[in-house]
C-alpha positions, 0 to 999 in steps of 0.5 A, a space after each residue: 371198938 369205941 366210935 370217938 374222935 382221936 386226938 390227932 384227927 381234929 388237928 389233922 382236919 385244921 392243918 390240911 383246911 389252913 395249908 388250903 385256905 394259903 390258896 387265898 394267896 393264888 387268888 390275890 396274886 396269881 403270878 407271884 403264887 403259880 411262881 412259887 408252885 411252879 418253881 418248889 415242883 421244879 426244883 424238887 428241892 429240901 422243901 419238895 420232899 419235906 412236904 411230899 414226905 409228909 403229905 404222903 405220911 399224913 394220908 397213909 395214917 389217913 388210910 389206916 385209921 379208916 381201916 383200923 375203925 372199920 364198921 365204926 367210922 364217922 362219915 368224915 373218916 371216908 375223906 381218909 379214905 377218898 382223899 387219901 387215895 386222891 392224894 397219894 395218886 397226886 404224889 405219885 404222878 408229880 413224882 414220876 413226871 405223869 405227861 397228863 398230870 403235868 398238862 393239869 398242873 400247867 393248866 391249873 397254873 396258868 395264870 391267864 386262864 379263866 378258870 384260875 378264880 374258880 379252880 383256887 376258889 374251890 380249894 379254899 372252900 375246900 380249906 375253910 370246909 376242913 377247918 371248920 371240921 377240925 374245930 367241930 371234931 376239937 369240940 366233939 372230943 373235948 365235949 
């Protein structure tokens, strides 16, 4: 197989860097972000599921593109892989109620914490990192 860049693989990287940089939101405005976090995990309402869907969708075609170009991947592709797992084990333990995740998850939304700027600061690096890749990966393939 070829080594190149599937078409969906570069917009694949900007959808998940500009759902990361909405954490902008978290750090203007701590209270009205955790709230709205907070309740749509509590609710486990329409858009929970939508979401969960297709978080879990995304990480799965994640997965399967890294094992479908094994021994020819871009060093990227291992994000499919690490992160993939990462966030099917997120899924999973919010779905379940795991008793440790939901400490982390209150931990991560409290909004007196010291922390609160450094954790939601991490994530949209983390954001403006996977855009910035999906526009290099955009350029690759066209190039």
């Amino acid at each position: 197989m070829e080594k190149k860049v599937l078409i969906w693989e570069a917009w694949f990287f900007m959808a998940f860097g500009l759902f990361h940089l909405h954490r902008i939101w978290g750090v203007i405005d701590r209270d009205s972000y955790a709230g709205f976090w907070m309740g749509i995990l509590g609710s486990k309402g329409p858009f929970y599921f939508t979401l969960m869907g297709v978080l879990a969708g995304l990480c799965v075609l994640g997965i399967f593109t890294f094992t479908k170009c094994r021994g020819n991947n871009y060093w990227w592709r291992w994000i499919y892989l690490f992160g993939g797992a990462y966030v099917l084990f997120d899924l999973y333990a919010i779905a379940s109620g795991l008793e440790f995740w939901n400490k982390l998850l209150l931990w991560m939304f409290d909004v007196d914490s010291i922390y609160w700027n450094a954790v939601w600061l991490f994530f949209v690096l983390l954001g403006g990192f996977s855009f910035l890749l999906g526009m290099k990966l955009l350029r690759q393939r066209k190039g």
